[in-house]
Backbone as JSON, one array per atom type, in Angstrom:
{
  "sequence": "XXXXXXXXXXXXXXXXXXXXXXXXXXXXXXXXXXXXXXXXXXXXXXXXXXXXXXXXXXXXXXXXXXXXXXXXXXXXXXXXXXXXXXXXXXXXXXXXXXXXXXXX",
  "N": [[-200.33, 36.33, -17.95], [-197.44, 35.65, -19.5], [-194.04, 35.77, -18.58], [-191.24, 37.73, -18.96], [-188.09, 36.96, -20.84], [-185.83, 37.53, -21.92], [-184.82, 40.78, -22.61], [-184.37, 43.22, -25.14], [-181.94, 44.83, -27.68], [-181.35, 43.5, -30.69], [-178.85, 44.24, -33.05], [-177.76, 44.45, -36.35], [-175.52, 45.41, -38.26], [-175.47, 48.51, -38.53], [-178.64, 48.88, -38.45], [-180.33, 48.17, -35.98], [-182.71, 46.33, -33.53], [-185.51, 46.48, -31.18], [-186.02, 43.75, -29.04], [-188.39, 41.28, -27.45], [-188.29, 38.94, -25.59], [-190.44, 35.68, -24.7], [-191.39, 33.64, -22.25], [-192.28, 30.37, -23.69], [-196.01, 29.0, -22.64], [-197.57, 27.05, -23.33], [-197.57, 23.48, -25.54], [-197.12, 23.05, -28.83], [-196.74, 21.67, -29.77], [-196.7, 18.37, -32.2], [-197.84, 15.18, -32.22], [-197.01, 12.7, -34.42], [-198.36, 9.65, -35.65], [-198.37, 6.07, -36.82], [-200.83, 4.77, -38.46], [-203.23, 2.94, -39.4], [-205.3, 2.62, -42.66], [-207.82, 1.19, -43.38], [-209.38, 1.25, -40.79], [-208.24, 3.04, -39.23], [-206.95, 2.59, -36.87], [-204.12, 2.63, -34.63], [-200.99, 1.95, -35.22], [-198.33, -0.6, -33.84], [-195.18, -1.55, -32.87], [-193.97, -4.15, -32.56], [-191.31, -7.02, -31.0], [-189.98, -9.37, -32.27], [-188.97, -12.82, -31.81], [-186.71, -14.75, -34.42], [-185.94, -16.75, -34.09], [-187.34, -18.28, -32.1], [-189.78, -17.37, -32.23], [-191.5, -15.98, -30.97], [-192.88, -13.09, -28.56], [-190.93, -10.89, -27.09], [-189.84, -9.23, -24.25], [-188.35, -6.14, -23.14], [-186.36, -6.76, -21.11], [-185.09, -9.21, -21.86], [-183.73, -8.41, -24.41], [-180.97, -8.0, -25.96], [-177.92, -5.87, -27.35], [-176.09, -6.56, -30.11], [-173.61, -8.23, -32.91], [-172.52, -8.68, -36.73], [-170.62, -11.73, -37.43], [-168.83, -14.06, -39.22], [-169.47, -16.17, -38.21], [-172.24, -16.29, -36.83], [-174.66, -14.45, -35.4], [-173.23, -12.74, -32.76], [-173.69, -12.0, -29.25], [-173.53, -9.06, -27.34], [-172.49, -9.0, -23.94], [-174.31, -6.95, -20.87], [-172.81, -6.04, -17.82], [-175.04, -6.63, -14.81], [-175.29, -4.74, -13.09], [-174.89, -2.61, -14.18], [-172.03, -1.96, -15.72], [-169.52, -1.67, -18.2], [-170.05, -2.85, -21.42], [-168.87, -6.16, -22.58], [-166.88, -7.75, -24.92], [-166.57, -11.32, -26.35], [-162.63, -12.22, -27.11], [-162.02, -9.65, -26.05], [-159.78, -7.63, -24.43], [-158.88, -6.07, -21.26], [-158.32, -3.05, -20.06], [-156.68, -1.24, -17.71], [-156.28, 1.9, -16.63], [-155.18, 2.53, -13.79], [-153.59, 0.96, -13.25], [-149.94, 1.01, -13.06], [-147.45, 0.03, -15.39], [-144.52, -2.15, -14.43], [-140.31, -0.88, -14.85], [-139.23, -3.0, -16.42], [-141.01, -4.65, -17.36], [-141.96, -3.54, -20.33], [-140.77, -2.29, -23.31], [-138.31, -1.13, -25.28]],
  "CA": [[-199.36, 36.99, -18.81], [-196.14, 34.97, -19.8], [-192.86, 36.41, -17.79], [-190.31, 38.04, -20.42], [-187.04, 35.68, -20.3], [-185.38, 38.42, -22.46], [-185.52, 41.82, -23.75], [-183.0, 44.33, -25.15], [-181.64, 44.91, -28.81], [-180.69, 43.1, -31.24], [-177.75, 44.71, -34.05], [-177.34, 43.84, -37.85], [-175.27, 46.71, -38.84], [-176.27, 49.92, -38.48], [-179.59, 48.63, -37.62], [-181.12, 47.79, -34.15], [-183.84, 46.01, -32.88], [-185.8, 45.8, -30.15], [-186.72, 42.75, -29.34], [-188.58, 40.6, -26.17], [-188.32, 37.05, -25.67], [-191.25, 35.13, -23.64], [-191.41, 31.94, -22.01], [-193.34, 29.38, -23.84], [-196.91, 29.08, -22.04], [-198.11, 25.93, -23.82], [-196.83, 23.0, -25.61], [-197.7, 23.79, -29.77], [-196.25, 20.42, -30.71], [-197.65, 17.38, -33.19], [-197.46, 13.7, -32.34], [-197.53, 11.87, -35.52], [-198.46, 8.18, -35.49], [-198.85, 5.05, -38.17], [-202.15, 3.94, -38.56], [-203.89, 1.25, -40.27], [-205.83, 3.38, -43.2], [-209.13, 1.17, -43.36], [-210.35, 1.93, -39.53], [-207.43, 3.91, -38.55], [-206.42, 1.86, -35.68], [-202.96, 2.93, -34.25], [-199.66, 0.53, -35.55], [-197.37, -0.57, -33.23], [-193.73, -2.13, -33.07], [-193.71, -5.97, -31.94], [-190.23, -7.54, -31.13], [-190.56, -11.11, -32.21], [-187.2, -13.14, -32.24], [-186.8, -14.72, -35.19], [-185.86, -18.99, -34.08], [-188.2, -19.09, -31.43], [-190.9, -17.08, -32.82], [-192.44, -15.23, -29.84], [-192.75, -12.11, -28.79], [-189.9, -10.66, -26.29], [-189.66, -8.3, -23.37], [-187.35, -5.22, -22.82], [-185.27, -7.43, -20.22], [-184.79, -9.73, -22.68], [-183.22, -7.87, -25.59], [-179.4, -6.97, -26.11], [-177.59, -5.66, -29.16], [-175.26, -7.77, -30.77], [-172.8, -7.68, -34.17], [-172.66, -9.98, -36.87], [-169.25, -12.42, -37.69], [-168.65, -14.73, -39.87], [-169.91, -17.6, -37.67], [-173.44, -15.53, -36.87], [-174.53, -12.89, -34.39], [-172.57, -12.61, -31.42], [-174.16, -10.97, -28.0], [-172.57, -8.39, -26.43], [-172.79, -8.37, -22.78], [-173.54, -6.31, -19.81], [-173.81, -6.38, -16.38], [-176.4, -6.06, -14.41], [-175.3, -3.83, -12.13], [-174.75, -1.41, -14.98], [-171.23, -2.18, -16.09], [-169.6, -1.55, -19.56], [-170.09, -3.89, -22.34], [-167.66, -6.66, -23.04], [-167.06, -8.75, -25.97], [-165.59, -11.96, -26.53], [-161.65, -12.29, -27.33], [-161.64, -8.1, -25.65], [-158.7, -7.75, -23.17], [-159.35, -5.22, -20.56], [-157.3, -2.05, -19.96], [-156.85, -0.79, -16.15], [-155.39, 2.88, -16.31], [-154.7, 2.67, -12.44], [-152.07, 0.2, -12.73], [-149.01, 1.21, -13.3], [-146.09, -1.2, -15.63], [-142.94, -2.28, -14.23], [-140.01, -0.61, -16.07], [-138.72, -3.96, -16.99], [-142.1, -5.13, -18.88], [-142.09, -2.0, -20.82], [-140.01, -2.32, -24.31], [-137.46, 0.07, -25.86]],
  "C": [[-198.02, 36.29, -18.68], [-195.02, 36.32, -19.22], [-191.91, 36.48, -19.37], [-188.51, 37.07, -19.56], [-186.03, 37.0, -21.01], [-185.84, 39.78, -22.62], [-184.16, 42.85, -23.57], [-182.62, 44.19, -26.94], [-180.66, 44.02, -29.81], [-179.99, 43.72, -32.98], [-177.73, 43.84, -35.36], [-176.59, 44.92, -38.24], [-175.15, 47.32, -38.06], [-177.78, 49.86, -37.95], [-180.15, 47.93, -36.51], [-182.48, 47.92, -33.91], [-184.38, 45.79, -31.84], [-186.99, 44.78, -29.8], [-187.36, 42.14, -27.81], [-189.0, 39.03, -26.44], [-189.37, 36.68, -24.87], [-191.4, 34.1, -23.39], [-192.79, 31.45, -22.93], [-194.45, 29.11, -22.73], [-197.68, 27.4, -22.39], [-197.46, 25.08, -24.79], [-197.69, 23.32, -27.52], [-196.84, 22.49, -30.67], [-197.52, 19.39, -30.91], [-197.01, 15.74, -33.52], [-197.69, 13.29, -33.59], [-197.67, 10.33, -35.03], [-198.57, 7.22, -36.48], [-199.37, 4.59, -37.47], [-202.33, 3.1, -39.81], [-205.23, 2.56, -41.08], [-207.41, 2.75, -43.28], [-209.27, 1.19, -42.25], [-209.43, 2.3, -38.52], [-207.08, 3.72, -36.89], [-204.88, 2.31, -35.34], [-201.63, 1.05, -34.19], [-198.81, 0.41, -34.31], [-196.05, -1.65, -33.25], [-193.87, -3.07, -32.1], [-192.32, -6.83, -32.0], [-190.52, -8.59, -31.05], [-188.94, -12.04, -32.32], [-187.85, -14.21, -33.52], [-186.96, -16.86, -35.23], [-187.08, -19.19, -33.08], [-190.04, -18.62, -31.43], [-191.85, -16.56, -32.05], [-191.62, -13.87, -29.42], [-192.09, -11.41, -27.2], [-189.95, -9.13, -25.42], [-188.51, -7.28, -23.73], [-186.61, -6.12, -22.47], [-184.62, -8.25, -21.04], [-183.81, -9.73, -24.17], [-181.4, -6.76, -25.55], [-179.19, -6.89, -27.6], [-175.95, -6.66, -29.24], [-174.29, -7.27, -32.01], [-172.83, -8.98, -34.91], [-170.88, -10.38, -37.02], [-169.28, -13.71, -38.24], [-169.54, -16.4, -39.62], [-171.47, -17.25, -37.21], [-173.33, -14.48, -36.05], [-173.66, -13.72, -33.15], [-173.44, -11.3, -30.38], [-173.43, -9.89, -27.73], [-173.14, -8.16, -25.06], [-172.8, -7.46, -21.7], [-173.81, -6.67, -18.91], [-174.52, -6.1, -15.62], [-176.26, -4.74, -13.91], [-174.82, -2.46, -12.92], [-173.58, -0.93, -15.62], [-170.96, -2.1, -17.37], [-169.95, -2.68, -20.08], [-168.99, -4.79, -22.19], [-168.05, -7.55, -24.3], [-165.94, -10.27, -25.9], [-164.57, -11.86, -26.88], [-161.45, -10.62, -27.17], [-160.67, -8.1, -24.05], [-159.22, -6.13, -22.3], [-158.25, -3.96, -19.95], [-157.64, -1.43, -19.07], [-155.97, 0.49, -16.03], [-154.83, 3.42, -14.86], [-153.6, 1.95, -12.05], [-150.94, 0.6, -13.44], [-147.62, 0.16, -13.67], [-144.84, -1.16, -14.4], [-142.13, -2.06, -15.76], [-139.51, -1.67, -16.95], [-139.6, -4.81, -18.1], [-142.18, -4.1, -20.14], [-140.65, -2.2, -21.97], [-139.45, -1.08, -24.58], [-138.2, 0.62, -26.26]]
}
C-alpha cells in the first residue's frame, strides 16, 4: 500500500475538497526512440568531424562560435575552469584599484 504524502482539503470558493496525495509506486513513463522503419533497428547519433572525416569521442569535442575567419574553439581547463576566449580580458573582483588609476 503506497504511504499518503498528503491529505487535507482543498478550497475553490465556497467549495471544499477532500483530497489525498500518494507517492508514486512505479515509473508510468514512455521512452520513445528513432528507428529504421524496414527492420526497425534502433538510430543512433554519430559525431563525425567534418575535415578529417572520422568519428570522435566525448573527450574530444568542445563548442565553439563562428567569425568571420571560421570557427573559433572555446577553451576549458581541465581541471574544470571557466571558459576563455581569445582577445577576453579577465576580471578579478578581489583586487581592489588604486584611487589614482580610477578616472573622474
Amino acid at each position: 500500500m503506497p504511504s499518503t504524502v498528503f491529505s487535507g482539503p482543498v478550497s475553490f470558493g465556497l467549495v471544499s475538497f477532500p483530497i489525498r496525495v500518494l507517492a508514486a509506486t512505479e515509473s508510468h513513463g514512455v521512452a520513445f526512440r528513432q528507428v529504421h522503419l524496414a527492420d526497425t533497428g534502433r538510430l543512433r547519433t554519430r559525431k563525425v568531424c567534418e575535415i578529417g572525416e572520422r568519428e570522435l569521442f566525448q573527450d574530444e569535442i568542445s563548442k565553439g562560435y563562428e567569425t568571420a575567419k571560421g570557427l573559433e574553439p572555446l577553451t576549458a581547463a581541465r581541471s574544470g575552469g571557466a571558459c576563455t576566449s581569445p582577445g577576453v580580458r579577465e576580471f578579478n573582483p578581489g583586487v581592489q584599484a588604486r584611487r589614482r588609476d580610477v578616472g573622474p
